[in-house]
VEXVEX-818285 format. One line per field, with one value per residue: residue number from 1; residue in one letter; y, z, x of N, C-alpha, C in turn. Coordinates in steps of 0.02 Angstrom, whole numbers. Atoms other than C-alpha are relative to their C-alpha. Last residue first. Layout:
# residues N
resi (NUM_...)
resn (A_...)
n.c2 (Y_...)
n.c3 (Z_...)
n.c1 (X_...)
ca.c2 (Y_...)
ca.c3 (Z_...)
ca.c1 (X_...)
c.c2 (Y_...)
c.c3 (Z_...)
c.c1 (X_...)
***
This chain:
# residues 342
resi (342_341_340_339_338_337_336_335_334_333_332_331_330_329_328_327_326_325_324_323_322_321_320_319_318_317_316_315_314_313_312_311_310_309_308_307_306_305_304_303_302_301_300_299_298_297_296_295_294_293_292_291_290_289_288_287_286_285_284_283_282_281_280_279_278_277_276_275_274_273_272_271_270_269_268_267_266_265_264_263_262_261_260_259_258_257_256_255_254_253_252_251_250_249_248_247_246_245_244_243_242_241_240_239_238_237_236_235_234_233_232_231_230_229_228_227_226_225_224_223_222_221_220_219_218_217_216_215_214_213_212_211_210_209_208_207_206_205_204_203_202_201_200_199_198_197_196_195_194_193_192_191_190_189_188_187_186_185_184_183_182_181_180_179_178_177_176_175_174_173_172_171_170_169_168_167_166_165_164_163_162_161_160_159_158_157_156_155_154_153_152_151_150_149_148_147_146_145_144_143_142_141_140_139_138_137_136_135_134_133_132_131_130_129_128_127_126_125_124_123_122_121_120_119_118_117_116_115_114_113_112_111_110_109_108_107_106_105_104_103_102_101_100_99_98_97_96_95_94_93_92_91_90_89_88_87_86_85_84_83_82_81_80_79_78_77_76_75_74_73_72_71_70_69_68_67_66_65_64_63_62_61_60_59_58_57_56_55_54_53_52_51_50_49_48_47_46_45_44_43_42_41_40_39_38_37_36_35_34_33_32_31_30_29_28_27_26_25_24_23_22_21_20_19_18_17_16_15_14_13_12_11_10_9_8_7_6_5_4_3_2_1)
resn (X_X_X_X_X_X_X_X_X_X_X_X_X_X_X_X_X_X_X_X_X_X_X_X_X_X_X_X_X_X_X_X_X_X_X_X_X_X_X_X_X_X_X_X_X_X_X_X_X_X_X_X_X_X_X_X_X_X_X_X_X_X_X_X_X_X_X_X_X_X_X_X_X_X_X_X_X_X_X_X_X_X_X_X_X_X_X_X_X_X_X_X_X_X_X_X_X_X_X_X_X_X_X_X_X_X_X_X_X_X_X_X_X_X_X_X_X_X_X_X_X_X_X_X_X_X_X_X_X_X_X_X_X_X_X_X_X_X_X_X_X_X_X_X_X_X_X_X_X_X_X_X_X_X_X_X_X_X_X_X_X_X_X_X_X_X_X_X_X_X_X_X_X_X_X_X_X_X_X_X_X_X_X_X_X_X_X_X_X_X_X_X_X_X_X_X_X_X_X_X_X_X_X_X_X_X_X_X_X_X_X_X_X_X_X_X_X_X_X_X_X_X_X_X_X_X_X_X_X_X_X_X_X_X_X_X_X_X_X_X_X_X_X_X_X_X_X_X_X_X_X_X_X_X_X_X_X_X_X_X_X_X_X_X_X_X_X_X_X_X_X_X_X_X_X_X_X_X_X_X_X_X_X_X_X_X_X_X_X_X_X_X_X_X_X_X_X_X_X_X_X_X_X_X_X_X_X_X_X_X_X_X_X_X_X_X_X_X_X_X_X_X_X_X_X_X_X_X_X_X_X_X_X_X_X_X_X_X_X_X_X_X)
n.c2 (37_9_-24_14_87_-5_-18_72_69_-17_-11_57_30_-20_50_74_7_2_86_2_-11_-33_-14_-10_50_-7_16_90_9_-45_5_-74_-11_-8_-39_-30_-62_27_-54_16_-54_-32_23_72_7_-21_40_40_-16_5_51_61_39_51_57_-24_14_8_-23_19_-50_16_-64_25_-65_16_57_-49_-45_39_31_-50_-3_44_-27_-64_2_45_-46_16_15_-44_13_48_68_32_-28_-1_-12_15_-15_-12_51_-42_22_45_-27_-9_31_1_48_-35_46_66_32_20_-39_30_-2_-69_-14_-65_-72_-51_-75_-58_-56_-53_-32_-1_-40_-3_-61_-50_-41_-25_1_65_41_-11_3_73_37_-19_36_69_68_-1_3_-36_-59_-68_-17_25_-46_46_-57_5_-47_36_-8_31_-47_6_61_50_-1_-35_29_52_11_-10_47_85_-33_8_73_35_-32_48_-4_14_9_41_23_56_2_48_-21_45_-1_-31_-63_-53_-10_-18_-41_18_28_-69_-43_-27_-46_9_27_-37_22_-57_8_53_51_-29_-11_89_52_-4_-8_56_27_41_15_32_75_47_-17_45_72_62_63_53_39_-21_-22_77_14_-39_-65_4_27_-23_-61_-40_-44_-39_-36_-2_-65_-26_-69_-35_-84_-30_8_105_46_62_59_81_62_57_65_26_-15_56_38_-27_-21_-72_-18_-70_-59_49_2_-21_26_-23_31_-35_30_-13_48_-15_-12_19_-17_4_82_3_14_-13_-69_-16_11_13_-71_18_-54_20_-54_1_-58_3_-17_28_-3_26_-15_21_-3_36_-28_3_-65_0_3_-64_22_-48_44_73_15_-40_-33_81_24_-38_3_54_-5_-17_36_59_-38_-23_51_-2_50_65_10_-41_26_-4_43_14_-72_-21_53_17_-80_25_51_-41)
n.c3 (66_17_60_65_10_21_83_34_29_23_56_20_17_54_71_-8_34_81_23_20_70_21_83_34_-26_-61_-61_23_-59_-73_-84_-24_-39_-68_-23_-75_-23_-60_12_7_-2_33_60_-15_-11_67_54_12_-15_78_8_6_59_4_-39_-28_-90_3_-52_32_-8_-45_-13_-49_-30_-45_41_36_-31_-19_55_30_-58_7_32_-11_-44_42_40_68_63_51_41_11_-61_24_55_-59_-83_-36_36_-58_40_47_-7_16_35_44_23_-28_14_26_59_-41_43_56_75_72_-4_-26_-75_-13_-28_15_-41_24_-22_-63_-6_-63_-16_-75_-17_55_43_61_37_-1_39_65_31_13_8_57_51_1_66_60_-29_-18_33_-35_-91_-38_-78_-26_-70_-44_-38_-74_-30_36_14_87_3_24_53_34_29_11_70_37_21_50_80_22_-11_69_67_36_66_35_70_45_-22_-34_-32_-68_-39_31_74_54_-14_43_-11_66_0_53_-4_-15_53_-23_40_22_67_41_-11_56_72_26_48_85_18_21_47_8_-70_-31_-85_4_-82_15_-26_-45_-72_-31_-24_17_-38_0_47_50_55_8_47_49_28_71_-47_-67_-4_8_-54_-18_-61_4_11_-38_21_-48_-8_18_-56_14_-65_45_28_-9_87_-16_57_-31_-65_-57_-10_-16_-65_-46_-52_-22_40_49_55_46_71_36_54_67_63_-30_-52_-49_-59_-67_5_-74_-33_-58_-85_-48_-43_-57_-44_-49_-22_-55_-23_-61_-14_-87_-47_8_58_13_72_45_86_34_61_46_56_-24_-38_-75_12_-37_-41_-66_-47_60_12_59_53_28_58_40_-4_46_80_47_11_59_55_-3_7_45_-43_-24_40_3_47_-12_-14_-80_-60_26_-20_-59_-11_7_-66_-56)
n.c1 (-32_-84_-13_36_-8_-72_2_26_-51_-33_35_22_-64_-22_58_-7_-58_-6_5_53_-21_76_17_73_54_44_-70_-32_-35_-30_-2_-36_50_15_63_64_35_44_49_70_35_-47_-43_-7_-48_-48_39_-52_-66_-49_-39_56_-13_38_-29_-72_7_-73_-51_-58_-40_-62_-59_-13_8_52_39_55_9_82_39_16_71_30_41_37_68_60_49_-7_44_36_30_20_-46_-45_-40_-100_-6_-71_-35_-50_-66_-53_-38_-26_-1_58_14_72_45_57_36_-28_-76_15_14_-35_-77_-46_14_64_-49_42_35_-44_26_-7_78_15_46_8_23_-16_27_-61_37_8_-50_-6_54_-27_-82_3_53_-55_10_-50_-73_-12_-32_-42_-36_-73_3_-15_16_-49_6_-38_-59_-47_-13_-43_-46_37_-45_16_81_-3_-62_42_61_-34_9_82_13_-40_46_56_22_-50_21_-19_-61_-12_-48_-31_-84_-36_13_49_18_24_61_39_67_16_71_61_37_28_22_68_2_-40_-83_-17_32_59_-45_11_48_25_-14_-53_-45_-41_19_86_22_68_5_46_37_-27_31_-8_-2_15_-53_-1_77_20_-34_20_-30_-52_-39_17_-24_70_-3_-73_15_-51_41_-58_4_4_-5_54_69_25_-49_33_-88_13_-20_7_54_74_7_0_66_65_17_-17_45_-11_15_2_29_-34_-3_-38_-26_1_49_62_33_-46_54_-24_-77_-4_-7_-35_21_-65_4_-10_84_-16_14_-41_32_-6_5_-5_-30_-85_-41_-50_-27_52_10_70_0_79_48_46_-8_-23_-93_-24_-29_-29_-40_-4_-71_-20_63_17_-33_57_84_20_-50_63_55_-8_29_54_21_66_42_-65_-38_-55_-64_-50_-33_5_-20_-58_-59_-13_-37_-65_-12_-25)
ca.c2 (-304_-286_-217_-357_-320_-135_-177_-265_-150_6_-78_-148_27_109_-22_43_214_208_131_291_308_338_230_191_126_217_184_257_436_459_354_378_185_162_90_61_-11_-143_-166_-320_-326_-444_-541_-441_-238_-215_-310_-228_-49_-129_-185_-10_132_286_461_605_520_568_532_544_539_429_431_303_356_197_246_362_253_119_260_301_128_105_255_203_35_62_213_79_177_219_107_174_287_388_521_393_327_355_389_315_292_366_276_394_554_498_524_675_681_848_786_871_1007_1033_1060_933_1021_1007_849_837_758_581_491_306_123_-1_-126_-170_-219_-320_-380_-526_-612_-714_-814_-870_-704_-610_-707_-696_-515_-474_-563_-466_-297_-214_-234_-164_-274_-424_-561_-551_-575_-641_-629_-715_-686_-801_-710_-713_-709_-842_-864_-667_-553_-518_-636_-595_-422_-456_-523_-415_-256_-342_-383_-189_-114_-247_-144_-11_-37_-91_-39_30_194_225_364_300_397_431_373_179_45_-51_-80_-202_-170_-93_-266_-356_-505_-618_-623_-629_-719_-648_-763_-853_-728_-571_-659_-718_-552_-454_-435_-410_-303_-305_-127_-110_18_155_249_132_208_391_510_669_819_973_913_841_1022_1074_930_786_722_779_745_548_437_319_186_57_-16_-216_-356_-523_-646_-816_-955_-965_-761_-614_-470_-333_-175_3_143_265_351_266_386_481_382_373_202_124_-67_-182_-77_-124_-179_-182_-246_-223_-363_-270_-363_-300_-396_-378_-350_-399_-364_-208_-169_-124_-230_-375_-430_-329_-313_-396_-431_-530_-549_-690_-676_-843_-865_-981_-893_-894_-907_-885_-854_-832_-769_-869_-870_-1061_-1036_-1028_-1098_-1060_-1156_-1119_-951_-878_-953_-1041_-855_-825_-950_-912_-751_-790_-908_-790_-643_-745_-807_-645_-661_-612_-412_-408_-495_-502_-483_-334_-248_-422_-479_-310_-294_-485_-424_-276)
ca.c3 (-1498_-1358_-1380_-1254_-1125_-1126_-1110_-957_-900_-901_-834_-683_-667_-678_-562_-421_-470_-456_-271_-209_-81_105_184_381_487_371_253_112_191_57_-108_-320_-379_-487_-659_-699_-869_-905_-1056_-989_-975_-1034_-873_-749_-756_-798_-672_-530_-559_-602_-423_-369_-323_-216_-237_-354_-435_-609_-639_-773_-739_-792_-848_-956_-1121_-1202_-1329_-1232_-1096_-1228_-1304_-1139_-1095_-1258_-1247_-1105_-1140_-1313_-1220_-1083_-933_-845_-669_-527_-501_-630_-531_-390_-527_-715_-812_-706_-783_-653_-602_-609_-544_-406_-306_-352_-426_-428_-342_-257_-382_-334_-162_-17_154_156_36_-123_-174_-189_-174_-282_-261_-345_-527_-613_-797_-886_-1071_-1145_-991_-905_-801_-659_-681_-660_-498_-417_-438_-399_-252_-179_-216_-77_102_40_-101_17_-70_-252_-305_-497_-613_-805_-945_-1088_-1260_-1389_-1273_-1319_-1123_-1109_-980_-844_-713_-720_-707_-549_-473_-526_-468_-277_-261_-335_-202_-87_-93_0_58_214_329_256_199_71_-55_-175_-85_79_216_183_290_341_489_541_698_622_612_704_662_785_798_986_1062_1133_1233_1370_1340_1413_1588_1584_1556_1685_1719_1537_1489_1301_1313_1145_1175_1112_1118_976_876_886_971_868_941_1011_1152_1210_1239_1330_1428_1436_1610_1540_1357_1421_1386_1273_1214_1057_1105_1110_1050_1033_907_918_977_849_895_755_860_827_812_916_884_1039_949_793_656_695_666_484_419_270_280_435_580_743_914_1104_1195_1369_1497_1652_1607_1430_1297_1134_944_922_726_651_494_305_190_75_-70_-210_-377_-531_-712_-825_-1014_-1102_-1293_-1374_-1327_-1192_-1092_-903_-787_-579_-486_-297_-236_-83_-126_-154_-288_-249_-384_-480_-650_-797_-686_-654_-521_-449_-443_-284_-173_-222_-200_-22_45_-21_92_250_204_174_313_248_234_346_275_377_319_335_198_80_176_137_-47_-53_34_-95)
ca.c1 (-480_-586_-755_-820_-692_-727_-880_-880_-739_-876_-1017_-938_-857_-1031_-1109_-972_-979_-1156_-1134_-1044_-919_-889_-747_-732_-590_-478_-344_-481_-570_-671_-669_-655_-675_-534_-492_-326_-238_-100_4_113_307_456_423_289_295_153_68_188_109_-58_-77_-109_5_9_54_64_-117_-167_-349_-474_-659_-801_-971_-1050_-1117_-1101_-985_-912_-844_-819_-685_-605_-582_-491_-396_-321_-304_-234_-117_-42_-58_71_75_193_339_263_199_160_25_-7_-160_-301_-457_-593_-772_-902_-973_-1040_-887_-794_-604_-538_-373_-223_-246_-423_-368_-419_-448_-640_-705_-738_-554_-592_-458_-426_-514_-463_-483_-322_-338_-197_-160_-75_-48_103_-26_114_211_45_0_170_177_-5_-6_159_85_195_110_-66_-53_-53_-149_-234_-417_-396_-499_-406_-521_-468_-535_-662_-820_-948_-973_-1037_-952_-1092_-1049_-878_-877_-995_-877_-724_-861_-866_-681_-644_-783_-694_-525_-524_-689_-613_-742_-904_-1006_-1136_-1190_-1333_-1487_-1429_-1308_-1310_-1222_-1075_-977_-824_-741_-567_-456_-324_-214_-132_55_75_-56_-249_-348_-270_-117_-239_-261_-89_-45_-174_-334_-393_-516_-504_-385_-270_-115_-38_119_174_39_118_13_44_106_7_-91_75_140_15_28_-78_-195_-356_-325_-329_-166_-195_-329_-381_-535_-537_-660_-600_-664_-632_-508_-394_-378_-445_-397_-568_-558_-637_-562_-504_-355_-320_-347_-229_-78_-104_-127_-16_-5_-1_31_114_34_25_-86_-123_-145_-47_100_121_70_158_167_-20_-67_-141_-251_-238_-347_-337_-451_-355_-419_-345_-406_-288_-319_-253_-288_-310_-497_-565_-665_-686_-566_-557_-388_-411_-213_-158_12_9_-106_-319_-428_-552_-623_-775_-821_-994_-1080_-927_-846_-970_-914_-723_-715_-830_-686_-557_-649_-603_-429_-370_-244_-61_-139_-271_-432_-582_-760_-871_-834_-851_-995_-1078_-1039_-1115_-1284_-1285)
c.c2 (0_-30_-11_20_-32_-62_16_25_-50_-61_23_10_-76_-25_48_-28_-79_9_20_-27_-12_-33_41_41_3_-49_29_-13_-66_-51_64_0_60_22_-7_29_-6_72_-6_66_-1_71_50_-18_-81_7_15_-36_-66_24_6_-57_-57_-39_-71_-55_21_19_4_30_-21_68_-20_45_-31_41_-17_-25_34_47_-12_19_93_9_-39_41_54_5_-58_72_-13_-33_56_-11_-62_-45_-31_34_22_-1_-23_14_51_-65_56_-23_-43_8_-1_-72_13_-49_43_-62_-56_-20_-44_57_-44_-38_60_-14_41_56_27_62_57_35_-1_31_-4_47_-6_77_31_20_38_-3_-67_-36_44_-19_-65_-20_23_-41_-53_-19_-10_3_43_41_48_30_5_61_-41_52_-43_67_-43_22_-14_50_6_-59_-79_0_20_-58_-65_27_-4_-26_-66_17_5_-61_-43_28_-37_-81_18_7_-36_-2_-82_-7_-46_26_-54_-13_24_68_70_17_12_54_40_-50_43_51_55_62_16_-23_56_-35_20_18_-83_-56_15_-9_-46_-21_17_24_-25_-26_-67_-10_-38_-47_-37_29_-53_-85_-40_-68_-72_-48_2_13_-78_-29_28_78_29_17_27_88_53_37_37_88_16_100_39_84_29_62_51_-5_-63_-52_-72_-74_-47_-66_-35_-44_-38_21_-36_-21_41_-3_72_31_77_60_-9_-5_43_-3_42_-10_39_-34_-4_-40_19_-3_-30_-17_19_-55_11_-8_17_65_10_-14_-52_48_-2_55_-5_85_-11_56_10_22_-62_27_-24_19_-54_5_-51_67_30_69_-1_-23_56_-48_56_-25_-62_-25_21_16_-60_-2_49_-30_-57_25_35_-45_-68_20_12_-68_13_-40_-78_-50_44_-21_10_-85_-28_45_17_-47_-17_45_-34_-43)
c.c3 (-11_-58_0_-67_-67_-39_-37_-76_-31_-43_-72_-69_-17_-12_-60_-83_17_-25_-77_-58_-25_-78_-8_-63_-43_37_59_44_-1_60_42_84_37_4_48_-15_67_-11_30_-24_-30_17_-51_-63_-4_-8_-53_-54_13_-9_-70_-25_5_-57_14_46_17_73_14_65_-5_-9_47_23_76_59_25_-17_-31_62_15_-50_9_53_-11_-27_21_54_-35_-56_-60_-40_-41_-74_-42_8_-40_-70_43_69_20_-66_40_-19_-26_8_-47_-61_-27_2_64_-25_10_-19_29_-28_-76_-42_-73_-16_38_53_22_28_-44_73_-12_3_81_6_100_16_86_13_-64_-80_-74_-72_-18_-50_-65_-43_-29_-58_-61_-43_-12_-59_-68_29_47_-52_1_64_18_65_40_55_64_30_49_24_-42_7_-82_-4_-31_-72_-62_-10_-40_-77_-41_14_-33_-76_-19_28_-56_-43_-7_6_-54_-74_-69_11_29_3_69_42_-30_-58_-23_37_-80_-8_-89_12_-72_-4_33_-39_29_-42_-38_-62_-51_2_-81_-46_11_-55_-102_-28_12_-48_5_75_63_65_-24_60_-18_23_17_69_34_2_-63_20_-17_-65_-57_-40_-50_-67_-45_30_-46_33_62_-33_8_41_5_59_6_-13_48_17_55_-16_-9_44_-47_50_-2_-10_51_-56_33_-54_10_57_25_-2_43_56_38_37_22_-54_-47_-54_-61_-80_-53_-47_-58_-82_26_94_69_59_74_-8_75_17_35_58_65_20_73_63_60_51_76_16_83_24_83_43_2_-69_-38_-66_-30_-84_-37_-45_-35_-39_47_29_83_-12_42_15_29_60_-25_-39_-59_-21_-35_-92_-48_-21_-11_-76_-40_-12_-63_-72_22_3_-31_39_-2_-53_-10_-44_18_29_74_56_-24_34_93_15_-26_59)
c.c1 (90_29_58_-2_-42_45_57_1_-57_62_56_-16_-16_70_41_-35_22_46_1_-27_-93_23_-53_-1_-61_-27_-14_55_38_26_6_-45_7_-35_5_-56_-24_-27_-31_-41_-65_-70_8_35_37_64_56_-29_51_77_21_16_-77_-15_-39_8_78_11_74_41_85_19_44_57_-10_-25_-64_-59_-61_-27_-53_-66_-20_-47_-58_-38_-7_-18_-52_-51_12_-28_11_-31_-44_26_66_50_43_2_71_73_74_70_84_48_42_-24_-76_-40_-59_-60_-81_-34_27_56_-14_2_32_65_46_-13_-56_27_-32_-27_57_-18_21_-52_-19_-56_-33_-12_-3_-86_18_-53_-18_59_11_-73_-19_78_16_-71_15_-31_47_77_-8_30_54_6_77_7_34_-29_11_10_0_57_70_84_31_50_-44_50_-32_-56_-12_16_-44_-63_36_11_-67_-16_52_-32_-51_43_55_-44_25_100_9_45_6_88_58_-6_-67_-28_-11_-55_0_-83_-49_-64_-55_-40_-49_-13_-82_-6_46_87_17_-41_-43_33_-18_-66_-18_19_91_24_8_10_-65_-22_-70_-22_-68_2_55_-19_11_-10_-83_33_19_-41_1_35_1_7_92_53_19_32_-44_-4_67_10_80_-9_61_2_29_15_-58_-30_-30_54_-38_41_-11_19_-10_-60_-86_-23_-1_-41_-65_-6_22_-61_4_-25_10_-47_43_5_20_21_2_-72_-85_-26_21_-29_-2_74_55_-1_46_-37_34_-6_34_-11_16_-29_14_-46_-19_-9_-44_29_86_35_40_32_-71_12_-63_19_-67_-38_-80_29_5_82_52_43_24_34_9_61_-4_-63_-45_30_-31_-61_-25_16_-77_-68_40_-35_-92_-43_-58_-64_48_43_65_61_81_53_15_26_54_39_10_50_82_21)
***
């Protein structure tokens, strides 16, 4: 659980994973024959050494905000890195990652108090607002904070109840934590070449995943992400009927189509060891949103790739819910999967 945490709680907007690499790699060298990081700044860890290449891929960045501008009076201006709903910004607190340290900040706008009726009713766009860390003025705010810098939801993690906990960015360290431990847990005899590899900025397009499947040119693929949960108010069952708790879910197709369809061997295949080992999952078909298997399978003449996902609340948030036995049950699931592979 202390690695889950550093993971959540570490920094890694999209183009600045360099935080969560260093603990990828620190925890690989426990488990892994050879790591290394490409010049995209994808981790790639192997173990095995059978004939079939089999890639596994989960994504160690996360959506944030970076410092667009500083206006005179010290405020800071910014633009968002990945997909983020305007709403959930009003009055967060993050944190602009500077070459000089941390700096806390509180993201701020125009009070209800002072808003027109008609204001009340619209959306505060994030280029209405602003970052406040205190500053006197610009000069004040451009001795600590520069244009460019990265900016992330102040980091939290913890446990509600029983096996249901909440953290920052757990879209995607639950998949960085489960590859690890994937990888600890796959035996050395195994009769394949197992290819983990953390990739950089899939929230800004899948670009890791790309240059990292063309460079390992696979026999078979296996993204590992988070997904929606749907058991919460205002979700219908038709929007999704996934629950978490209730196991990991195989992923049939993504972005109706757009993205990943499921190879049928690995879909039936993780299906199968599912049963087999009476390990509960759920089956998902997502109308929107992709994962890195969507450019996997797609790499040179094309890769048979499957999804597993981790079924989430509130994901492209400051703050996640989910629940840890779908974590250990997706660890559990691909390790076997992997081991009845044929």
């Amino acid at each position: 659980m202390d690695t889950l945490k550093k993971l959540c709680n570490a920094h890694g907007v999209s183009g600045f994973e360099g935080n969560v690499t260093e603990i990828m790699k620190k925890e690989f060298k426990k488990s892994c024959e050879s790591i290394e990081v490409d010049s995209f700044g994808n981790v790639i860890a192997k173990k095995g050494k059978g004939k079939t290449k089999i890639m596994l891929a989960a994504h160690m960045d996360e959506i944030g905000l970076m410092v667009k501008h500083i206006t005179e009076k010290g405020f800071i201006s910014f633009v968002k890195i990945g997909g983020i709903d305007d709403r959930v910004l009003i009055n967060q607190r993050v944190i602009i990652k500077t070459k000089k340290g941390d700096i806390p900040g509180v993201i701020g706008s125009k009070p209800p108090h002072l808003q027109k009726e008609e204001e009340k009713k619209n959306v505060i766009k994030h280029d209405e607002l602003f970052i406040d860390i205190g500053a006197k003025d610009q000069k004040n705010a451009k001795k600590r904070v520069e244009i460019g810098d990265p900016i992330i939801f102040e980091p939290n993690f913890g446990q509600f109840t029983g096996d249901v906990f909440y953290g920052k960015a757990i879209d995607n360290r639950l998949g960085c934590y489960a590859l690890l431990r994937i990888m600890e847990k796959i035996p050395k005899g195994i009769d394949a070449t197992i290819y983990a590899v953390g990739t950089a900025q899939e929230e800004v397009g899948l670009k890791g995943a790309r240059v990292s499947a063309f460079k390992l040119n696979p026999d078979y693929a296996f993204a590992i992400d988070t997904t929606i949960a749907g058991d919460t108010p205002q979700i219908k069952k038709t929007e999704s009927s996934l629950e978490i708790g209730k196991g990991p879910a195989v992923t049939i197709t993504e972005a109706s189509g757009r993205g990943v369809v499921t190879h049928p061997k690995l879909r039936e295949l993780l299906i199968k060891t599912a049963k087999k080992y009476k390990i509960p999952y759920q089956v998902d078909v997502l109308e929107g949103g992709m994962t890195d298997g969507a450019i996997i399978y797609l790499t040179r003449e094309g890769v048979p790739t499957g999804v597993i996902s981790i079924p989430c609340r509130y994901i492209h948030g400051p703050t996640g819910v989910f629940n840890m036995k779908d974590v250990d049950n997706t660890i559990k699931l691909l390790t076997k999967t992997l081991v009845e592979f044929r």
